[in-house]
N, C-alpha and C positions, 0 to 999 in steps of 0.2 A: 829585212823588215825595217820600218822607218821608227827607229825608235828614239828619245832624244839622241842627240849626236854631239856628245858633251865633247869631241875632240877639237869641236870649234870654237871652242871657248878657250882663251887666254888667259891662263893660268894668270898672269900678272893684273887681269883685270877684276878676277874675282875678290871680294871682300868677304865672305863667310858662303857656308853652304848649309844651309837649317836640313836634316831628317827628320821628318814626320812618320814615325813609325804605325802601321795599321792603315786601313780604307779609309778614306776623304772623298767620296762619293760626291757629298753636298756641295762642299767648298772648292772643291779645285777639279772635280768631273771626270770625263774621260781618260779610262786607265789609269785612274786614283786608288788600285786596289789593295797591292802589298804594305803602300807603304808611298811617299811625294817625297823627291830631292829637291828642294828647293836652292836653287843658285841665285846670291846676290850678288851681284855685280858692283864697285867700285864706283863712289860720287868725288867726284875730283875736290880735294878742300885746300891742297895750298902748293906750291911750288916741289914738286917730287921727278928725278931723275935717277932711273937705276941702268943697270946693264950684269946679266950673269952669262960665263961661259960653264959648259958643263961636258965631260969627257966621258966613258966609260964604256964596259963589253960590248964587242960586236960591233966595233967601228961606228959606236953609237957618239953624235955629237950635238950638240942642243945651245944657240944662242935665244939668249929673251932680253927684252930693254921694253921700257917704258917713259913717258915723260908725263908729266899734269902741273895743273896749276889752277889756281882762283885768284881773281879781279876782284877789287873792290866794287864795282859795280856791278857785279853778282854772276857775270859771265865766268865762267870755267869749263878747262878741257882736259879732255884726259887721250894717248896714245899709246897703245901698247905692238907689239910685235914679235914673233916666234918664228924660230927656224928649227928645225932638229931633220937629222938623217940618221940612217942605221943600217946594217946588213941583218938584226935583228939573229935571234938565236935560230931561227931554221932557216935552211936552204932556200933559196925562193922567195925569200919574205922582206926583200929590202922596203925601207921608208926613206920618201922625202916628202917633208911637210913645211909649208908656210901659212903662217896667220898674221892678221893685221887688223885693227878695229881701232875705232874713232871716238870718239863721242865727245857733244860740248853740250853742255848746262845751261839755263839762264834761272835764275832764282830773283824773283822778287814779294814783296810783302804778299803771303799766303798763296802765293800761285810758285808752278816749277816746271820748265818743258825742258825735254831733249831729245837731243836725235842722236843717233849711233847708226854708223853702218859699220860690216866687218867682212874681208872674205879668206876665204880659205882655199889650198888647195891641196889635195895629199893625194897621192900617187905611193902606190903597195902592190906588192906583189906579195899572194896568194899561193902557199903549199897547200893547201888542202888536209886532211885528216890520214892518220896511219893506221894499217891495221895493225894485232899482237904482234905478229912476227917480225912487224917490218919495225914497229916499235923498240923490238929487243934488239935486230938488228944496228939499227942507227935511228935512235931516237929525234936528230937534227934533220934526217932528209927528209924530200917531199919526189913523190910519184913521180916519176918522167913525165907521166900524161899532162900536169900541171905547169911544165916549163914554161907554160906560154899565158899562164894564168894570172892575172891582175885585177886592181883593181882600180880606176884614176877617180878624184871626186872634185869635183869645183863648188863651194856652196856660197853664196853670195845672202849677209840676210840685211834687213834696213828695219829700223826701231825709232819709234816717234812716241813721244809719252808729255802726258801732260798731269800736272796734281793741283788742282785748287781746292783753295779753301774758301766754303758756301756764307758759313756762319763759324761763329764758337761751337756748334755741335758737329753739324754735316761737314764733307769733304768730299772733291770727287777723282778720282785717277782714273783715267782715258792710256789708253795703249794701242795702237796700230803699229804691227809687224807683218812685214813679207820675207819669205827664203825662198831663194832659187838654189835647187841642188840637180847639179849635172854629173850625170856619172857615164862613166864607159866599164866596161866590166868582160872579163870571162870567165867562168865556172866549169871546167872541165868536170869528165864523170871518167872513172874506172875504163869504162869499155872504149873511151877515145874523146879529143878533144872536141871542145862546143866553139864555135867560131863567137866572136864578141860582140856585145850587145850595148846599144843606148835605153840610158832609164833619165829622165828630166820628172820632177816635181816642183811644184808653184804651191809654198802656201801662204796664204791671207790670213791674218787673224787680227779681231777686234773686240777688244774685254773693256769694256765700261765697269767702274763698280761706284754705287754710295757708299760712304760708311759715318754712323754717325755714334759717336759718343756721348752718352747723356748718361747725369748723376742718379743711380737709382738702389734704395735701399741700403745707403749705408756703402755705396759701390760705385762701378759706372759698368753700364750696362754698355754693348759694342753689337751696333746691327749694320750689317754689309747685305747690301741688293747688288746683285751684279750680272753680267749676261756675256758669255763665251762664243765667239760668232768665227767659224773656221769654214775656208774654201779651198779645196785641194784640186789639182788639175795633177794627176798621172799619165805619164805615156810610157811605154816598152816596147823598144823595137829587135826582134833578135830574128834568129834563123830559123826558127820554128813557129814565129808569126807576133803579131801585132797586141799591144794590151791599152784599153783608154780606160779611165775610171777619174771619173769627176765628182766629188766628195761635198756635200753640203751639210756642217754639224752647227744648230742653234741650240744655245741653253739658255736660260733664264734659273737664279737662285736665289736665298733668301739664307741668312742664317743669323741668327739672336743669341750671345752670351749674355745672360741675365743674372744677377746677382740677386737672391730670396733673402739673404743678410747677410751681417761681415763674413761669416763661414761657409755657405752650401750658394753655390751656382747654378745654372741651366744653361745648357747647348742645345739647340733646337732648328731646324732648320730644314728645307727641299729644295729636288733643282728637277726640272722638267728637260729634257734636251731630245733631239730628232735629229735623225742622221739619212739622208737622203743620195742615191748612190745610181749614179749613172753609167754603166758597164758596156764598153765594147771590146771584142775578144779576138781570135779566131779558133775560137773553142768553141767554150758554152753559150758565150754570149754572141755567137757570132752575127746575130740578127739586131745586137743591142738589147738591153734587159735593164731592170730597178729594180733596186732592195731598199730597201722604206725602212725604216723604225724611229717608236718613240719608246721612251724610257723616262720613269718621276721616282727618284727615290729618296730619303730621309733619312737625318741621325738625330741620336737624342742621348743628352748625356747628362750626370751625375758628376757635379768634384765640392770636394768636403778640405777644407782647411781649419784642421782644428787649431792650429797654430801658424807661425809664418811659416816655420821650417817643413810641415808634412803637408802634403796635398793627396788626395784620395780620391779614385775617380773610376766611373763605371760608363761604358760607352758602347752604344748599337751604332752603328753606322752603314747605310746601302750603298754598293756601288755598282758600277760598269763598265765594260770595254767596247766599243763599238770598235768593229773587226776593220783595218788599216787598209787605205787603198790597194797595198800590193798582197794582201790577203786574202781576197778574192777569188786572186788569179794567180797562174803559175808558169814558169816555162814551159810546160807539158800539159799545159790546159788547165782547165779553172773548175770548182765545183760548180754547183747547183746555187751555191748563194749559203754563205755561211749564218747562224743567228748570230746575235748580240751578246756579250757574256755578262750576269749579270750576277750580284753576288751580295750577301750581307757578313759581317766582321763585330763580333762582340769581345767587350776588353774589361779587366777588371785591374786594377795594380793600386801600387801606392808611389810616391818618392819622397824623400827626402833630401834636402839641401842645406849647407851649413858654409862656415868659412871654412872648413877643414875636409870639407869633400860633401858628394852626392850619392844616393844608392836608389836606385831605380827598379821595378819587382813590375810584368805586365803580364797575364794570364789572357792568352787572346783565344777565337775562334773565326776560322775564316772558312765559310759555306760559297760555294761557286757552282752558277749553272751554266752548261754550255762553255765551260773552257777554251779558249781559242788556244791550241797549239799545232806546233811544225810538226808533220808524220815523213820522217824519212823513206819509208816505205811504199809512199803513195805520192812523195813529190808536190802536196801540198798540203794547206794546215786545215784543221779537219775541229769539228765542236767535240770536247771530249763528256760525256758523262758526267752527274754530280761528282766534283770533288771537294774534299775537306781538309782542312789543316788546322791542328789546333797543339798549342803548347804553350812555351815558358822565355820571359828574356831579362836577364839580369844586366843589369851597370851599375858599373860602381866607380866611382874617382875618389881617390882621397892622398890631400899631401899628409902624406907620414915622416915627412920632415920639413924644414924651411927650404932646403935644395932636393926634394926629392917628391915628385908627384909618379902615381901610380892607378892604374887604372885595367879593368875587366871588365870581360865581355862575353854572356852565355846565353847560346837559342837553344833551344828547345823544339825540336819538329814535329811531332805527329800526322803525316800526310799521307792520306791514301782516297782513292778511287772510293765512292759509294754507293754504286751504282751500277748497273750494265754488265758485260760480259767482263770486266775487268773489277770487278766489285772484290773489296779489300786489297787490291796492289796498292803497292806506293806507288806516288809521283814521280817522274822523274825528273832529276837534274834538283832534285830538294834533301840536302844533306841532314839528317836526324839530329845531330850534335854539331856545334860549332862552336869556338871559341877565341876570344884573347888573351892577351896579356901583355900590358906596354907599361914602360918604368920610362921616367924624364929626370936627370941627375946633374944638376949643376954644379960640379965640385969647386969652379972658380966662375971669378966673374967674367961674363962673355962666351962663356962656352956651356953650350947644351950637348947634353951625352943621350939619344935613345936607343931603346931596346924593346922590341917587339917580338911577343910568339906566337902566333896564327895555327887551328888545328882546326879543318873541315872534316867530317867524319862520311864517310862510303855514301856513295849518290846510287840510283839508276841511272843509267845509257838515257841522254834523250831520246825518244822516237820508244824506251822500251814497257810500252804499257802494258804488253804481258809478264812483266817482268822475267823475260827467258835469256837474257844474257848478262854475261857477265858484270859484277859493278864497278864504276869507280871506284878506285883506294881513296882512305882517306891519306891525308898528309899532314904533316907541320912542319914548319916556317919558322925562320928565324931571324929576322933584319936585325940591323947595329949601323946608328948614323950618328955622325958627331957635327955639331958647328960650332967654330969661333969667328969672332965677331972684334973686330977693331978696326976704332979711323973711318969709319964707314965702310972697308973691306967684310966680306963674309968666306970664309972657307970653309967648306962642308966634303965629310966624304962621306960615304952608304955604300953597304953592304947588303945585296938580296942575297935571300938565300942561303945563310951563311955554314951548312952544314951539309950541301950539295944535293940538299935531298930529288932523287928523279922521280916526278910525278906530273900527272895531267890536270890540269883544273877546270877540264870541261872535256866530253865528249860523248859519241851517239852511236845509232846504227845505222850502218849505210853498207851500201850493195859494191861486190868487187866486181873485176870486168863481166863475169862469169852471170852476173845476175844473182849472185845468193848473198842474202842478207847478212852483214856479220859487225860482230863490235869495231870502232874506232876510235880512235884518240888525239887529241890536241895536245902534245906533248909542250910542259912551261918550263922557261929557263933553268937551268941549274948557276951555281952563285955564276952572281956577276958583282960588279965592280962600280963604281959613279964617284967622281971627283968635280966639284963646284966651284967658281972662282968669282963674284959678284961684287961691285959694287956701285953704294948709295952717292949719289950727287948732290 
């Protein structure tokens, strides 16, 4: 399924990653539903040369370097570059990957463009899933059937952005992006192998937005018009036959933070968007077919500042999924035409921020119609019945000493089906409790000490909507990473894992040679190892 594909992104180019917790329907659209990872990428500002080597489990190895720099004359660039390989903890699963991206600047008085191109190519081989037995057996192997199973990816994307400034209020930011992603692939099944298949997707995107600032009530009011314009070109070619699906998504939105005076705001805002879908098959479609849809949905929200430090805030917000070109369709044929999923998210919380830490309290509700999920059992992903989730999530950061930050992390799930012949199950693949716990210790200068504990609590089997098999275990986790820092060297070493625990952190139902449906597992590393060697130029 084409979901972002953050593995093409160069770690050494990113400059932070914002989580936006909860639906953003309005603001950022399509499949805005759990929750938006916002990745910012790196503005080149002055002369920077790095280079790390990284060693560790599994004949895993990882070079990355970078170089940038800024002109006085407001041109700047930035280069980054990635290699890593592995034989990875299962049988069958080696990696070889390369990244590369580009990007130059020009910055002058209220205007900014740039272009980025970047590509990628990663080449994996695929074990597949185990069942119980073969799990307890040797938790590392993978199926004979799968020997021949891989996966190669070439993804090519090119990024043009432009930012002026209109007046002292308005502003405008223009962005054209293309990706070319080439894949070769084979996916064996139980009863014998699948010969290898081409999949190519083209996608086009163009996000225009206004946004203007202007002084209101004691505040400054922030209103963003913008318009999401996306063209997808799929093709699939395998042994089983042929798949086209040419994707047209337009949006148009609107959304106003408004300030009533120094303490209470308004969030207000809609986006209207249409997704228009041209399907050839050798299934369903085989004659050729359209699946149309519009969709306008809205948020509106409440934050109260009684002081600097508390912020208090209550939020409706609509969202949507428009079902993905390779959703449609399957290897083994295609439905009828999936709908749209469509869904609203109500939040209530507070936070608090201080020099000495932050504590974050959010009470949500997430309503979902027509769920788009994967059914192992039918070999394609199918609209599931209203479902619901509703619970609790805490954070908390606080330095409790000058060299010692500390911080936690609690969800809360309530998720079940409510609706249909599945009415009261749970979700699958939605852990009820999860949590953290990370400590940052700096006993001397130059060296940072962490400590991490991660506990995901018992899931269902993806694909297990009747809830009849068996569940994931839950687990926890224990990382331990240290760096020093001198001269510009960095030396880091990490520790996953650190108390060997054997456990899966994903798995479903899927059918053995025989045709009968039974649990599987993704079994994850037990500890492994990472030594780092870097340095700043």
């Amino acid at each position: 399924i084409a979901t972002p594909d953050v593995t093409t992104l160069a770690m050494k180019n990113i400059e932070r990653i914002e989580i936006i917790e909860g639906s953003a329907g309005t603001l950022f659209g399509n499949q805005a539903v759990g929750g938006v990872i916002n990745i910012i990428t790196k503005r080149p500002q002055e002369f920077h040369a790095d280079m790390d080597v990284s060693v560790g489990s599994y004949d895993s190895r990882t070079l990355t370097t970078s170089v940038s720099d800024r002109f006085d004359n407001g041109i700047s660039y930035r280069f980054a570059a990635e290699a890593r390989a592995s034989d990875n903890y299962r049988d069958n699963n080696a990696l070889e990957y390369q990244n590369a991206v580009g990007r130059i600047d020009y910055e002058h008085t209220g205007s900014r463009v740039f272009g980025e191109i970047q590509y990628t190519n990663e080449d994996l081989e695929t074990p597949a899933a185990l069942f119980a037995e073969e799990l307890k057996e040797d938790r590392r192997q993978s199926a004979a059937v799968y020997a021949d199973d891989f996966q190669d990816t070439d993804t090519l994307v090119g990024r043009f952005g432009l930012s002026q400034d209109l007046s002292d209020i308005w502003s405008l930011d223009v962005e054209l992006a293309y990706r070319d992603v080439d894949r070769k692939f084979a996916n064996s099944f139980r009863s014998g192998p699948v010969p290898p298949a081409d999949q190519t997707r083209d996608v086009y995107t163009l996000t225009p937005r206004l946004i203007g600032t202007l002084p209101m009530n004691g505040g400054e009011a922030i209103f963003t018009f913008g318009a999401d314009l996306e063209k997808t070109d799929y093709h699939l070619r395998s042994s089983l036959g042929t798949q086209d699906v040419d994707q047209l998504i337009q949006a148009y939105y609107v959304q106003g933070v408004i300030p009533l005076n120094p303490k209470w705001s308004v969030t207000a805002g809609g986006r209207w968007a249409k997704v228009s879908n041209d399907i050839t098959d050798s299934f369903a479609f085989a004659g050729g077919g359209e699946l149309d849809d519009e969709v306008t949905v809205g948020t509106f929200g409440l934050t109260y500042r009684p002081e600097r430090s508390w912020r208090l805030f209550a939020r409706a917000d609509e969202n949507f999924r428009f079902a993905k070109v390779d959703e449609h369709t399957s290897v083994f044929g295609s439905t009828d035409g999936l709908n749209n999923q469509t869904g609203i998210s109500y939040e209530l919380g507070g936070e608090w921020s201080g020099d000495l830490g932050r504590v974050l309290l959010t009470a949500y509700r997430l309503e979902l119609d027509d769920e788009i999920s994967y059914d192992p059992a039918l070999f394609h992903n199918v609209n599931l019945d209203s479902t619901m989730r509703k619970g609790l999530i805490l954070e908390v950061w606080a330095k409790v000493h000058t060299d010692v930050d500390v911080g936690v992390y609690y969800s809360y799930v309530d998720s079940e089906t409510d609706s249909g012949s599945f009415a009261g199950n749970r979700i699958p693949l939605v852990a009820e409790h999860s949590a953290s716990l990370m400590v940052d210790y700096r006993p001397i200068p130059n060296l940072d000490l962490h400590a991490e504990l991660l506990y995901v609590g018992d899931q269902v089997l993806g694909g297990d909507f009747a809830n009849e098999f068996p569940e994931l275990d839950d687990y926890t986790l224990f990382t331990l990473s240290g760096e020093y820092r001198i001269n510009g060297w960095s030396f880091e070493a990490r520790v996953n894992n650190l108390f060997d625990r054997e456990y899966s952190e994903t798995g479903s139902t899927g059918y053995d040679a025989g045709f009968t449906l039974r649990d599987s597992y993704f079994p994850a590393p037990e500890r492994n190892f990472w030594l780092k060697v870097g340095y700043d130029f």
